[in-house]
C-alpha positions, 0 to 999 in steps of 0.5 A: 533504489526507486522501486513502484508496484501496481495495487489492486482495492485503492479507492481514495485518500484514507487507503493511500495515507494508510499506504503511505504510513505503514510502508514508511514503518519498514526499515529501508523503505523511504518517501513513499507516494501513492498515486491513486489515478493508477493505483501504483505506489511508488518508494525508495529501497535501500534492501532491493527486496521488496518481498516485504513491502509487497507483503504488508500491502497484501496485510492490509488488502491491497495485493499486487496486481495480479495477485489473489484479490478474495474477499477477504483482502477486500474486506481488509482494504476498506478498514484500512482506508477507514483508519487512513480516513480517521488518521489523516485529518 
């Protein structure tokens, strides 16, 4: 099942490929894209629950809109769009 979320703290390319690979690791979850303009993140289901993709995007600091967005969750966004930086090329 298609499913999308709206995140907050993406900021470019590094945070969506981070996004994009470390959503593609959870089992069911499948062709993941991010679309950075409106910071939503679209993928495939086959679980329906999306408890754990809404968790690991709130590990690596980019929370659902309207969810807490601390510093900390900030702080986490920027390391994951620097690894996503070094990764993708």
């Amino acid at each position: 099942m298609k499913q999308q979320v709206v995140i907050q703290n993406l900021k470019c390319g590094g945070c969506a490929h981070t996004i994009k690979t470390e959503l593609s690791k959870l089992i069911g979850i499948s062709n993941v894209i991010v679309n950075e303009e409106v910071s939503i993140v679209e993928f495939d289901n086959s679980n329906e629950d999306s408890s754990p993709v809404i968790t690991r995007l709130d590990e690596l600091g980019y929370p659902i809109e309207d969810n807490p967005n601390n510093m900390l969750k900030k702080a986490k966004s920027y390391v994951s769009c620097a690894v996503g930086r070094i990764t993708k090329d």
